[in-house]
N, C-alpha and C positions, 0 to 999 in steps of 0.2 A: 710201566711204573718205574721213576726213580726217585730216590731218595741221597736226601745232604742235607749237610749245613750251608747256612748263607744267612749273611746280615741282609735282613728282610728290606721291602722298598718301603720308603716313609710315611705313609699313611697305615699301613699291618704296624712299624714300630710303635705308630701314635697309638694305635688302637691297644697294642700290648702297653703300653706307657713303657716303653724302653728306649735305654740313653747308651748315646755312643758305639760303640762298634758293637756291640751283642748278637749272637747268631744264633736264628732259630731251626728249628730244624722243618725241612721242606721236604711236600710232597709234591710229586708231578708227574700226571697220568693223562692216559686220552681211552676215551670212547669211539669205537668205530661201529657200523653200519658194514659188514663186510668187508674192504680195503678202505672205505671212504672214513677219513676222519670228519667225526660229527661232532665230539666236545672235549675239549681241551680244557684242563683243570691244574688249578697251582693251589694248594694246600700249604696253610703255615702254620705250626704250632706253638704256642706261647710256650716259655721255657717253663710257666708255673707246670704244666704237664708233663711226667715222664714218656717221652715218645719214642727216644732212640734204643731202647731194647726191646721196640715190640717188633716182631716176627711178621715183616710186610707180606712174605709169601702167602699167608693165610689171608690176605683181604680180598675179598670179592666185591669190592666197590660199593658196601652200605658202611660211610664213615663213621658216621652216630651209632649204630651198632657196633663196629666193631672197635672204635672207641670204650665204648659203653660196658661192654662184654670185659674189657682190660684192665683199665683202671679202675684206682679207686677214687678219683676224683668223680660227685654226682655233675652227671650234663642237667641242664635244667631246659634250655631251647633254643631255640636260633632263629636269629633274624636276616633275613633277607632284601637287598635292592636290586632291582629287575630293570636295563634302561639297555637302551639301543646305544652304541658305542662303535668308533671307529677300531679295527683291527692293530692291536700295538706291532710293530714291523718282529719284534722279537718271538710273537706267539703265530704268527702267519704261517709261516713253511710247518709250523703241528698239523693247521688243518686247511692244510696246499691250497691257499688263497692268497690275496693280495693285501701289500700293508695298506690300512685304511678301511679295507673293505668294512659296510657298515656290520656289523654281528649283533649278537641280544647276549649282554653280557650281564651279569650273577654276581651278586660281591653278597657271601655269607658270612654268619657268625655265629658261632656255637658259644652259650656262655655258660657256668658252672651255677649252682645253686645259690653259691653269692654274689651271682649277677656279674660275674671276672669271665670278659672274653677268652676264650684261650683256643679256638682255630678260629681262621679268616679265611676263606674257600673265595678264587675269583676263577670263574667259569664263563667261558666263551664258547659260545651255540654257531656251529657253521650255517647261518641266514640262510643258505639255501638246500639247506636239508629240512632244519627246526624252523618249527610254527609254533606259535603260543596262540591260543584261544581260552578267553578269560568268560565266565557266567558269573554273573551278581546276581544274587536274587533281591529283588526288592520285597521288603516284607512294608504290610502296611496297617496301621497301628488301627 
């Protein structure tokens, strides 16, 4: 795990609607599989949340929980997009693969009760670890 400040990349600003140089505070963690990195994670949080005095040592990787548990800001839900994506060269050497390589990539959002984004989670799955297997049930009327 580590944590900072950093003016976020421009589509997290658009999503916070923030202007100009403003910085939000970042998280950035991985998940391993015994030595083998299997997911690499960049967490942002919107300034409207107090983040920087909370105590990262006590997280054990359920965000929404231990969000949740913290503040007094209500989480209301999160929305998720799921799409196959090329390896950005900056996130590769996290999970010792190739820029480009194709991954299953995650872009989250936790929004408050009144409907105000205030984390963006983008989540990159090492392809050759992670599978995803999807069930629909078809109900019929």
């Amino acid at each position: 795990i580590s944590t900072g400040e950093l003016t976020p990349p421009v589509d997290v600003a658009e999503l916070f609607n923030l202007s100009g140089n403003l910085t939000v505070h970042y998280l950035q963690r991985m998940v391993s599989a015994g030595s083998q990195p299997v997911i690499y994670i960049e967490d942002y949080f919107s300034p409207e949340i107090p983040t920087k005095h909370l105590d990262w040592t006590r997280f054990d990787g359920d965000l929404v929980k231990f969000l949740s548990d913290r503040l007094e800001t209500q989480l209301n839900y999160f929305e998720s997009k799921i799409r196959a994506a090329a390896l950005r060269q900056e996130v590769a050497p996290f999970l010792q693969l190739e820029a480009n390589t194709p991954v299953l990539s995650v872009c989250s959002t936790i929004y408050t009760e009144e409907n105000h984004p205030v984390v963006c989670s983008k989540i990159n799955f090492n392809s050759n670890i992670i599978e995803m297997n999807i069930v629909r049930v078809i109900r019929n009327s």
